[in-house]
C-alpha positions, 0 to 999 in steps of 0.5 A: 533567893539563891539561898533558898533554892539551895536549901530546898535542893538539900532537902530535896535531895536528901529525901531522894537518897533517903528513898534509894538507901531504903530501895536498897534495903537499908533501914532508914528511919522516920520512914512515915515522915518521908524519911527527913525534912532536913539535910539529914538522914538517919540509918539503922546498921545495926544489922551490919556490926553497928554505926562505928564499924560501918562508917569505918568501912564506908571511910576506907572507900572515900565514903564520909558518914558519922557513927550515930546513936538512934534515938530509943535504941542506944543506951551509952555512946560507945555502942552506937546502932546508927549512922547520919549523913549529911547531903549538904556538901554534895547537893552545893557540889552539884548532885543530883539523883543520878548521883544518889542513886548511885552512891546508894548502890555503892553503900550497899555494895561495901557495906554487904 
């Protein structure tokens, strides 16, 4: 169906970008799990000032992520050491690894 195609292009993109965000040098998490096996990905800046300072910065460059706490690392929820992104919107748009690969390498650009 229609449907299932779509859900599978989700997951499959979000692993693909899961892997270009880690080649570029990003912690990702649940590595050992391929990364995710859903829409989902979760990434550790911690590194970089935290979740809530780079996802305000990737918003200023029209880059949409959400400030996340990580599991087994956060303590409260003002302090969050994560952010997760969603690929969903994106693969119904019509991406694909091309243009994963490339917004990997324009996160790691704003983000440094």
């Amino acid at each position: 169906s229609k449907y299932k195609d779509y859900s599978a292009r989700v997951v499959q993109n979000a692993k693909y970008f899961a892997e270009k965000l880690y080649e570029q040098g990003f912690k990702v998490l649940a590595k050992k799990h391929g990364f995710t096996q859903t829409h989902q990905i979760l990434i550790d800046v911690s590194e970089f000032g935290g979740g809530r300072k780079v996802a305000d910065k990737l918003e200023e460059h029209d880059i949409i992520v959400n400030a996340n706490a990580l599991p087994a690392k956060d303590r409260n929820f003002k302090e969050v050491s994560g952010i997760r992104i969603g690929v969903q919107e994106m693969t119904l748009r019509g991406w694909g690894k091309k243009e994963f690969a490339d917004l990997a390498k324009r996160m790691r650009e704003v983000i440094q």
